[in-house]
N, C-alpha and C positions, 0 to 999 in steps of 0.2 A: 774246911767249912768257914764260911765269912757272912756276917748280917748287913745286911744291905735295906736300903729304903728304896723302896718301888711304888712310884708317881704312876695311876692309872686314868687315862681318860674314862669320864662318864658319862653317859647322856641317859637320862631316863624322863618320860613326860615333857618333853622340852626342854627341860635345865641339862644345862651344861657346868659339870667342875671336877675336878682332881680328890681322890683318893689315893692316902699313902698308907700302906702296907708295908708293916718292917718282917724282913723273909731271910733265911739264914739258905742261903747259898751252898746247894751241895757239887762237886766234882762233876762235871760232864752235864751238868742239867741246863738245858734249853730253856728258851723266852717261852714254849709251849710247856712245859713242865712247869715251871712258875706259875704260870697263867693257874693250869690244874690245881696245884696247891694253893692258891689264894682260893680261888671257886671251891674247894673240898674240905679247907680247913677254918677262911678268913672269913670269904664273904660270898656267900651263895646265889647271892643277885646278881655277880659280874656275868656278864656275857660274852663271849666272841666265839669264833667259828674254826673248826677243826675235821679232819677227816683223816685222811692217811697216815699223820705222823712219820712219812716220809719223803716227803717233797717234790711230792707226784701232784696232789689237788691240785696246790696252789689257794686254796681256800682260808689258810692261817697269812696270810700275806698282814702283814699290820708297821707299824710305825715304832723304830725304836732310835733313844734318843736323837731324835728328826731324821732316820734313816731307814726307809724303807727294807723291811727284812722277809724272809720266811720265817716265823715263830720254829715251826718242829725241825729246821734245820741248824739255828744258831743259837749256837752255848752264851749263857748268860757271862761267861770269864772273859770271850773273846769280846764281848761288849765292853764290859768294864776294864779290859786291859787297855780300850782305846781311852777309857777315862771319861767321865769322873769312877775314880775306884770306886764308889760305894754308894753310887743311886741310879735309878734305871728309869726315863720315862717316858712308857707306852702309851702308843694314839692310836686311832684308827690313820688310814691311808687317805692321803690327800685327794682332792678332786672326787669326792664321792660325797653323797649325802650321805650322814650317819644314821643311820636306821637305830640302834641302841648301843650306847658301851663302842664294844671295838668294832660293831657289823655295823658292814657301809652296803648302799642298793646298788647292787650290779647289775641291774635287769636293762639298763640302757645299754651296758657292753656284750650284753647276750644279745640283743636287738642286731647290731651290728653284726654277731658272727652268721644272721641268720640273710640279711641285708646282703653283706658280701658273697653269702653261699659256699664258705669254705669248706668244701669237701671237693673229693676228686671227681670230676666227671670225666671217666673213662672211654676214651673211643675205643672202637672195635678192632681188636687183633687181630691180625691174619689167621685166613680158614684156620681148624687144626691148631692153633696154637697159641701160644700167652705171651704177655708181656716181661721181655726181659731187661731187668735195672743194675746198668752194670755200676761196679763197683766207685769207680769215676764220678756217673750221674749222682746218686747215692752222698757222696763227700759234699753235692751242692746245697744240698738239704738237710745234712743230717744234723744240724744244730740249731733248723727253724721249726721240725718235726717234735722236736725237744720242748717247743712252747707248752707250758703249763697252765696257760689263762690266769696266771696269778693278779697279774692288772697292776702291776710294779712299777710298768715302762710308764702308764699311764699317770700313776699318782707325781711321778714327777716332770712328765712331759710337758716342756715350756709354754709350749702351741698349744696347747688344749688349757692352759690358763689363761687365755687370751678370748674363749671363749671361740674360736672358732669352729667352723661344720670339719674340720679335722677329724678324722676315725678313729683315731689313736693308733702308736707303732703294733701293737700284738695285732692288730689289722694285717698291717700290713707283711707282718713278718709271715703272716699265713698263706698272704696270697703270696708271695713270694715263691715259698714252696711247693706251691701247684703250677706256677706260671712255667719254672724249669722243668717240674715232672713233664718227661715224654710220653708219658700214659696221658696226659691231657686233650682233650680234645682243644683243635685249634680254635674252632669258634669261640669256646670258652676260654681260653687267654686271650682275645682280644674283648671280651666282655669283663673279664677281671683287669684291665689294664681301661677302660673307660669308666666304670668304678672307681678305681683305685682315683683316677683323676675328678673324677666328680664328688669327692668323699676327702678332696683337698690335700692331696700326695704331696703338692707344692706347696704348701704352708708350712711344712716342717722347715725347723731355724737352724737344725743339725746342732742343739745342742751339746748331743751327746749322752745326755744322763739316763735315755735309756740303755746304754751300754755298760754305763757304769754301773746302773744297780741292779739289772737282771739276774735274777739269781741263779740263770740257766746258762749263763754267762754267752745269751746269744746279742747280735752285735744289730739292733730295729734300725738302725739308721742309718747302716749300711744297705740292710735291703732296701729301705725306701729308695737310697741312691740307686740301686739297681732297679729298678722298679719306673724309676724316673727315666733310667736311659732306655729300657724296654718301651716305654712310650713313646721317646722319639723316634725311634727304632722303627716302630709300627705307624708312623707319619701325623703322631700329636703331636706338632710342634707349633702351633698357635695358642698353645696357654702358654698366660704373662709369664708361669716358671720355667718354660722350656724357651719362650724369648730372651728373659734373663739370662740366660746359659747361654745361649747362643750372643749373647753381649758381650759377655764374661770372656768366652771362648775365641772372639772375632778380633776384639779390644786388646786381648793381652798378646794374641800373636800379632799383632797388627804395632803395637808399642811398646809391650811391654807391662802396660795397665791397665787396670781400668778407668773408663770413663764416667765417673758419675753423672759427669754433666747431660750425656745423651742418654744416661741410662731408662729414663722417663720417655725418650723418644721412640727407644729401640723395642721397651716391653708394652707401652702405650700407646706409640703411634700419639704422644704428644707433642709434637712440638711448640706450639703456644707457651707450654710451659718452660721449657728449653732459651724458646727466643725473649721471654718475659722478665726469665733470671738473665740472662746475658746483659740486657738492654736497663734494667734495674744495676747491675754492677758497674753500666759505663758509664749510665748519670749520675750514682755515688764515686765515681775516681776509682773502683776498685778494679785492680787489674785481672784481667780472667783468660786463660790459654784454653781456647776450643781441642784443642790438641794437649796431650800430656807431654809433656818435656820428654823425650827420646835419652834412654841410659847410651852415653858413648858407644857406639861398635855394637849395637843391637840390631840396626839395619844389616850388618854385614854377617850376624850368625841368624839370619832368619832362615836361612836356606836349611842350613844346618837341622834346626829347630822341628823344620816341616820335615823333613828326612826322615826325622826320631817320630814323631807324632805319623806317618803312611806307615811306619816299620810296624809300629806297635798298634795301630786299625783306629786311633781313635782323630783322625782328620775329619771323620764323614760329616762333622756337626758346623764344623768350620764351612761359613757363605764367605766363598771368596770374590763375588759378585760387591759384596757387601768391603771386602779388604781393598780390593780396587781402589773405591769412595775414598777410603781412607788414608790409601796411599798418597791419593790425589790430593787432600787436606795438609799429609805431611810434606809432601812436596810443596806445596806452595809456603808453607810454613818455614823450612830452612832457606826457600829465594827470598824469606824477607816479608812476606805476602800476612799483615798483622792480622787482616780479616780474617784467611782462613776459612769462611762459608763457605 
């Protein structure tokens, strides 16, 4: 047994401030267990929200020392083993209005699951029979199926601080799980993949942090990537993030880098802006290579390169119409040719 000081966010009437509570820490006891004994024994106006005490709701989702946790799944020891040994302080979850104490409003991220329509829509089986999900299909999904609606991914999702029309990753980790199920009807995976793009698929900065802190230890930002290639897949490739990729993709086989310079060209269709930097850098004396400098012997494993990228199916995205141009650029580049236009 150890006494500790536990810092509690509060909000009540509009005020906002800190409550400490000194709590003698028993063996095995949870941020959910704390919680109860301040509420049962300390202070009976705290608030926050609770259900299964097994980490199924997802409804204890809250904020401990600035890291998003499950309350009824994590022991207050293994918090303080990360240190500081002997004070704990609990918030509610970022990116949420606080409604009181540790309850934030959800009803915007319910909004969404209802917007998306994440449930299966089932097409029709053959006469006589049902659908079978072999064990294979199954492994694709089974740790998107795992989402708990906790809203974890969300409180620290970079993109959705930014304010933008972003969905947020449990979005997308859902549609993800229906887009693979083969019980799907196919109209509706091409409706869930124009969604997904108009609900700003391409905004995500691939942080990462919803992977790190999911408690379900499922991985949102890889589905999103998945999710992004299923749209060009299905011939979205006119939005700026599927041009970008296609930039990324043309530029780096094509030299070896990227180009930032054209990058504005190739997602924008600007060139104004392209020709304006360029022509601003000649009348400052600054030197600027339209062309990225070529790593020695990079022209000569390109063959190589392409070989490994037809082996493994992902060339399709590669415009070689587009590598052409570019070859034509570097060619005139090593005869010497400074313009390069």
């Amino acid at each position: 047994m150890k006494t500790i000081k536990v810092k509690v966010f509060r909000k009540q009437d509009e005020i906002h401030r800190y409550d400490t509570y000194t709590v003698t820490c028993k063996k095995g006891q949870t941020i959910l267990d704390l919680l109860f004994h301040i509420k049962e024994n300390l202070d009976e106006t705290l608030s926050f929200r609770a259900f299964c005490r097994s980490g199924i709701c997802g409804s204890c989702a809250l904020k401990v020392n600035g890291h998003p946790v499950l309350a009824c799944r994590t022991q207050v020891k293994t918090i303080l083993d990360k240190g500081p040994s002997n004070k704990l302080i609990i918030e509610p979850l970022d990116g949420f209005k606080i409604i009181k104490d540790l309850i934030v409003d959800i009803e915007g991220k319910q909004e969404v699951l209802k917007r998306f329509e994440l449930w299966l829509e089932e097409k029709k089986p053959p006469k006589n029979k049902e659908f079978k999900v072999l064990r294979e299909e199954a492994k694709k999904y089974g740790k998107e199926t795992d989402c708990i609606l906790c809203l974890t991914c969300c409180s620290v999702c970079e993109t959705l601080k930014e304010n933008t029309p972003f969905a947020g990753p449990f979005a997308f980790v859902r549609t993800y799980r229906f887009i693979v199920d083969s019980r799907e009807k196919d109209e509706k995976k091409k409706e869930r993949l124009e969604t997904s793009i108009n609900a700003s698929i391409w905004s995500c900065v691939q942080c990462q942090k919803c992977v790190a802190f999911c408690p379900k230890e499922i991985a949102p930002a890889q589905d999103i990537q998945k999710i992004r290639k299923e749209t060009i897949k299905a011939g979205y490739t006119e939005t700026p993030g599927a041009r970008k990729l296609s930039h990324y993709l043309n530029w780096v086989y094509a030299t070896g880098q990227i180009n930032r310079l054209y990058l504005p060209l190739d997602v924008y269709d600007n060139e104004k802006a392209v020709r304006e930097f360029i022509n601003f850098c000649k009348e400052h004396g600054v030197k600027i290579w339209e062309i990225p400098h070529l790593p020695d012997g990079f022209l000569a494993l390109r063959d190589l390169i392409v070989r490994a990228l037809i082996k493994d199916g992902d060339i399709e995205n590669i415009d070689f119409k587009k590598i052409r141009k570019i070859d034509e650029k570097i060619e005139k580049l090593l005869k010497g040719d400074s313009k390069c236009e």
